[in-house]
KEGU-650360 format. One line per 10 residues: their letters; for each residue x negated, y negated, z of C-alpha. Coordinates in pm, whole numbers. Each point is the difference from the previous one (the first is absolute). Layout:
BEGIN
a = X Y Z; ...
This chain:
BEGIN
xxxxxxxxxx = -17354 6624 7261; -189 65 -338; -316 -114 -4; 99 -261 -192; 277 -215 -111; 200 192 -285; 102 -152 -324; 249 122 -217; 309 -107 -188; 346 120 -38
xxxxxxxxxx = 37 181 -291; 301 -78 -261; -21 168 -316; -74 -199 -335; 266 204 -177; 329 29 108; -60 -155 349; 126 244 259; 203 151 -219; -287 196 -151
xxxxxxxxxx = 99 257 206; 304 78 -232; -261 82 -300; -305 58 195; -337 -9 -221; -301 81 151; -227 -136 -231; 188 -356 25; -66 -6 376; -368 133 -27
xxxxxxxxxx = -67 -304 -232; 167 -256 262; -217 173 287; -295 -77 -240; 79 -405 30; 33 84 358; -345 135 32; -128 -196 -182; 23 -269 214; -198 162 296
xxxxxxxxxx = 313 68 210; -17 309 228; 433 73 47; 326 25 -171; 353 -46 196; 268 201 -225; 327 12 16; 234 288 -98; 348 -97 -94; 257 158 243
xxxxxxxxxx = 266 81 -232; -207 175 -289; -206 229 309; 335 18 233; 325 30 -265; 190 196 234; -81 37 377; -118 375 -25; -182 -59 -336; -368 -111 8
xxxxxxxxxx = -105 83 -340; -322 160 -7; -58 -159 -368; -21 -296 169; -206 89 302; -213 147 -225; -33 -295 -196; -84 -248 307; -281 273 78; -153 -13 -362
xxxxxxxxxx = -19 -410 25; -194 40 319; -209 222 -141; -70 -232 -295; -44 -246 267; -291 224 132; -187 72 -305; -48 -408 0; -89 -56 367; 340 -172 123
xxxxxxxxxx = 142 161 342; 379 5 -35; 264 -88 280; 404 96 -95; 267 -202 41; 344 252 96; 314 -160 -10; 11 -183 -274; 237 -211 93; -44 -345 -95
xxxxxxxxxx = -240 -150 -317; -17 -317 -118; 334 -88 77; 174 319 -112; 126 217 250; -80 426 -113; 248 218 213; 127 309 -85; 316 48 -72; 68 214 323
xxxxxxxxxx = -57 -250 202; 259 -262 -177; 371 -94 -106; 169 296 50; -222 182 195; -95 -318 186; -216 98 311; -206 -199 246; -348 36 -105; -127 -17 342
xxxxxxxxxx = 246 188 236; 185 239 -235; -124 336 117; 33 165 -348; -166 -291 -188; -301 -4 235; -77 361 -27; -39 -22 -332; -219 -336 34; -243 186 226
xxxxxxxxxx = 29 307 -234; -75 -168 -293; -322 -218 192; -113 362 116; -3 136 -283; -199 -308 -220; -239 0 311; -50 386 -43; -87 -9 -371; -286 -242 52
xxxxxxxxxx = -110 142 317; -291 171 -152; -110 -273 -202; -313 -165 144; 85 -353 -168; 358 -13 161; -6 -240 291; 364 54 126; 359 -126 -78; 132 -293 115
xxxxxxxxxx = 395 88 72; 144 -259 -225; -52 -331 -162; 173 -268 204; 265 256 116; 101 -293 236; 135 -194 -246; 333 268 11; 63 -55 330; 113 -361 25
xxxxxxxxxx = 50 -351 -210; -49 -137 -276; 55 356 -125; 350 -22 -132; 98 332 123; -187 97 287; -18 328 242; 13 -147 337; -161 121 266; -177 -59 328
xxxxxxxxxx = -375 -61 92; 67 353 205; 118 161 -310; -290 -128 -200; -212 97 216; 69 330 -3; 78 62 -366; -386 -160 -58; -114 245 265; 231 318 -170
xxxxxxxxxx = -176 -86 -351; -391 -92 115; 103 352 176; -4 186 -319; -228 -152 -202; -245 149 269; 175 291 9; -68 24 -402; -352 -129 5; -165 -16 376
xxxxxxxxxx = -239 -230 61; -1 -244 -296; 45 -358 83; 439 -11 -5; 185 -367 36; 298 -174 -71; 51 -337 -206; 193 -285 77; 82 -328 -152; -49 -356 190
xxxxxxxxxx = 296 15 129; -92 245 276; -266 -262 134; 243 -298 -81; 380 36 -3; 188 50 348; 249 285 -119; -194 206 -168; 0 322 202; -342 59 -127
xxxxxxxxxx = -186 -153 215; -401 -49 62; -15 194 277; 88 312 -291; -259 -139 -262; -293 -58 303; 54 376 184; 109 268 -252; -159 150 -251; -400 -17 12
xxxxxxxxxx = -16 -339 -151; 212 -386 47; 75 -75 -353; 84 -357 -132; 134 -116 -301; -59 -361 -88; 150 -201 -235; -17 -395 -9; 328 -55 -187; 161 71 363
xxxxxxxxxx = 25 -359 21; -319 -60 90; -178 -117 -351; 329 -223 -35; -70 -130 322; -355 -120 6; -75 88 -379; -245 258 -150; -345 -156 134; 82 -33 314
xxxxxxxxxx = -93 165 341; 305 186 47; -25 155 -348; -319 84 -9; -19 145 337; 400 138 11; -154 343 -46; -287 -31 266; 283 -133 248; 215 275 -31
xxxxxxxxxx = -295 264 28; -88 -230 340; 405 -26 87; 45 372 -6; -310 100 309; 217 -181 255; 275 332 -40; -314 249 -33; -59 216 342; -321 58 -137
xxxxxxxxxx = -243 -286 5; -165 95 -323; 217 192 -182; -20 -52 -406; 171 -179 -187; 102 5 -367; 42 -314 -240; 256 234 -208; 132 -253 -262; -103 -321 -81
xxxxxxxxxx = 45 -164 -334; -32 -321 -155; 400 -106 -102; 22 -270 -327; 109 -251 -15; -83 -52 401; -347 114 -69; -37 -96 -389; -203 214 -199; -294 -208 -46
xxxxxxxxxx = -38 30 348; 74 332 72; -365 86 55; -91 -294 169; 321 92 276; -152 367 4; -354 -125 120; 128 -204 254; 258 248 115; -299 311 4
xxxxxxxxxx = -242 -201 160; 237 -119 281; 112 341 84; -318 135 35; -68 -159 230; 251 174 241; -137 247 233; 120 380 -45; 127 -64 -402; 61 362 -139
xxxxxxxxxx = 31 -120 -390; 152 -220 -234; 217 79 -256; 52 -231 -279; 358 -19 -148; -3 124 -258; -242 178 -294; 185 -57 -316; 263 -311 -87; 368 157 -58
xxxxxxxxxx = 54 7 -411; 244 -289 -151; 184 334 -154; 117 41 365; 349 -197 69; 175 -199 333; -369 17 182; -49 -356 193; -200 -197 -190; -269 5 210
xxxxxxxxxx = -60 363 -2; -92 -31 -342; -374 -83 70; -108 105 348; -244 263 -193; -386 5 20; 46 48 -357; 263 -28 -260; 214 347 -137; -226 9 -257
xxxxxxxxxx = -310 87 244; -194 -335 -43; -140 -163 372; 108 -325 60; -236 -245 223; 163 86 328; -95 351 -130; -409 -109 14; 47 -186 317; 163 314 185
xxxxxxxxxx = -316 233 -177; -226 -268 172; 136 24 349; 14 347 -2; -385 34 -132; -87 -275 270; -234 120 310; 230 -22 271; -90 -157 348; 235 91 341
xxxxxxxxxx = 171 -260 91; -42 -138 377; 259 22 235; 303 -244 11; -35 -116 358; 322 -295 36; 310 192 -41; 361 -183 -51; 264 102 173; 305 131 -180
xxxxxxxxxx = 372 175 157; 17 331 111; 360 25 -92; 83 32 -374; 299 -160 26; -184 -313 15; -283 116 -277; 132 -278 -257; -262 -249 170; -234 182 -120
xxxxxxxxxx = 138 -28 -370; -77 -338 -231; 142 -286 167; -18 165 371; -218 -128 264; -216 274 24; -61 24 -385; -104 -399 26; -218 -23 287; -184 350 -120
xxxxxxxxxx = -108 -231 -311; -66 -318 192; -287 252 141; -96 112 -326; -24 -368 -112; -174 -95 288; -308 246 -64; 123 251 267; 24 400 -91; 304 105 182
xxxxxxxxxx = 186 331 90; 360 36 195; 90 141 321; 358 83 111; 126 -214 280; 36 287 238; -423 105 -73; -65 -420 61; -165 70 334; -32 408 -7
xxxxxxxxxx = -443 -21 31; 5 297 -107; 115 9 -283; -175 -336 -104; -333 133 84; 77 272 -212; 67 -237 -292; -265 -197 82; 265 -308 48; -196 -253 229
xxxxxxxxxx = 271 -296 -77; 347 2 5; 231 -270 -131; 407 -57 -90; 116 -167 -258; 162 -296 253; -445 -66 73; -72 16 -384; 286 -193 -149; 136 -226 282
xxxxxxxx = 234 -191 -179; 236 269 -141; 350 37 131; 231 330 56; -225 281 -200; -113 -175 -248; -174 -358 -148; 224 -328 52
């Protein structure tokens, strides 16, 4: 664990959006890191763009290795550590795959041999550039690389949770082969915690890589559920930092608030900051939080066409570099004296088996009765059903009360609320 909780944001250019990295200008990004430093943050999350570093599966262009190494560098010269997304993959609703991978050389991203040595070349060989950079934290494999692998993706590469499994374990593989000992992870969206066929599941996110990372997002049904003020959205991400320790073997092991962002018109933007405070100062106070990571630094330009509307304004500050109030509120939690949060002690019981992980989603039991605690004034964690009465490995949590969601919510019917 640092020594303490990292903040940071995900960084999306103010010119050109991703696609800077088509007419890369150094300058331009120095003068977004500025707005970034400016607000007292300590990281950056970047993401390279497949296609443009990976056109053909034996072609990593240097230019554009060389490029990714020259932002972090900028990065450096203002203080910001810098962690690289891989496979990029999947962005604000656009998907970025090469070519070799698609149509008429269509290939399953996950169990094609040829398609997977060149994934784990190309992650090598980002991970090896930056290896001798002080500031460069480690990559994370992909962003929500899950997301590929089953619906709502309209074309998906199916696969097993075996096959998952090992591809994550193949790729974290040679990231540390490019850069040992840097802090190497893999992304997932919600649906890995929440949806029963995703072969994803949270026994990957909580025991590869060095860190659990979560991605929360309230327009998952839960802000259109119980509205923007309530205890489920302002305490969705704390819940899914607390959700993911019952698949962790190890009782403290770190965990990373990766993405979370403040989605109009669910969250509107006059209360954008006020969402951000409540969601910051909920979260810390989980035990064993690596970091947050705001999504995202700057808003995506009206010039930019076919984005959902939404992703419009999820910036700190605007493409034109100014801070918006959720910008101040993140600069004050991350300048705030921090305090280590006490244990969680009452730990709800959630299913083992992911085919049944969709109680823990909005609407399931689990989900409910986790913020019936909440409500109540309790400070819960999970345990898996199979760990309920292990005393082991609640005294290594520090769990002194365990309840289901049958004890919390006695009324509900069949998995979930009557």
């Amino acid at each position: 664990m640092p020594p303490a909780v990292r903040f940071g944001v995900n960084y999306t250019p103010s010119d050109g959006w991703f696609h800077h990295w088509l007419d890369f200008d150094l300058d331009s990004v120095r003068a977004d890191l500025d707005t970034i430093a400016a607000l007292g943050l300590d990281h950056v999350r970047v993401f390279p763009l497949w296609p443009c570093f990976q056109p053909n599966r034996t072609l990593i262009r240097p230019r554009a290795v060389d490029q990714l190494v020259a932002l972090a560098d900028a990065a450096a010269e203002r203080g910001l550590d810098v962690n690289v997304d891989g496979l990029q993959g999947h962005l604000s609703s656009f998907d970025f795959l090469p070519a070799w991978t698609r149509t008429w050389h269509r290939r399953n991203l996950f169990t094609d041999p040829d398609v997977t040595d060149g994934q784990a070349a190309y992650l090598r060989t980002l991970a090896a550039a930056l290896a001798d950079r002080p500031n460069f934290l480690g990559m994370t494999v992909g962003n929500e690389v899950n997301q590929f692998a089953a619906g709502p993706h309209p074309d998906p590469d199916r696969i097993t949770a075996e096959q998952a499994g090992r591809w994550l374990e193949r790729m974290l593989a040679a990231c540390a082969e490019g850069a040992p000992g840097r802090v190497h992870l893999h992304a997932s969206y919600d649906a890995a915690w929440y949806q029963d066929d995703q072969p994803f599941t949270p026994g990957h996110s909580a025991r590869l890589g060095a860190v659990t990372a979560v991605h929360s997002w309230v327009f998952n049904g839960t802000a259109q559920r119980h509205g923007r003020t309530s205890v489920p959205a302002e305490h969705h991400a704390a819940y899914l930092v607390e959700l993911s320790k019952a698949w962790a073997d190890e009782p403290h092991r770190p965990v990373w608030l990766q993405e979370v962002g403040a989605p109009a018109p669910l969250v509107p933007a006059e209360h954008a900051a006020a969402f951000a405070q409540a969601t910051i100062t909920n979260v810390l106070d989980c035990p064993d939080l690596w970091g947050v990571t705001w999504w995202c630094s700057h808003d995506v330009s009206r010039g930019l066409a076919d984005f959902p509307e939404l992703e419009y304004s999820l910036g700190l500050l605007t493409d034109e570099r100014q801070p918006k109030d959720i910008a101040r509120a993140l600069a004050e939690a991350a300048r705030a004296p921090r305090r280590t949060p006490p244990v969680r002690g009452t730990a709800l019981v959630v299913p083992a088996d992911a085919a049944h992980r969709s109680r823990c989603a909005p609407g399931g039991d689990v989900y409910d009765a986790f913020f019936r605690l909440v409500a109540d004034g309790a400070r819960p964690t999970t345990v898996l059903d199979t760990r309920a009465h292990d005393t082991t490995h609640l005294a290594a949590r520090g769990i002194t009360d365990v309840v289901t969601s049958d004890q919390v919510l006695p009324t509900h019917h069949g998995g979930t609320r009557s």
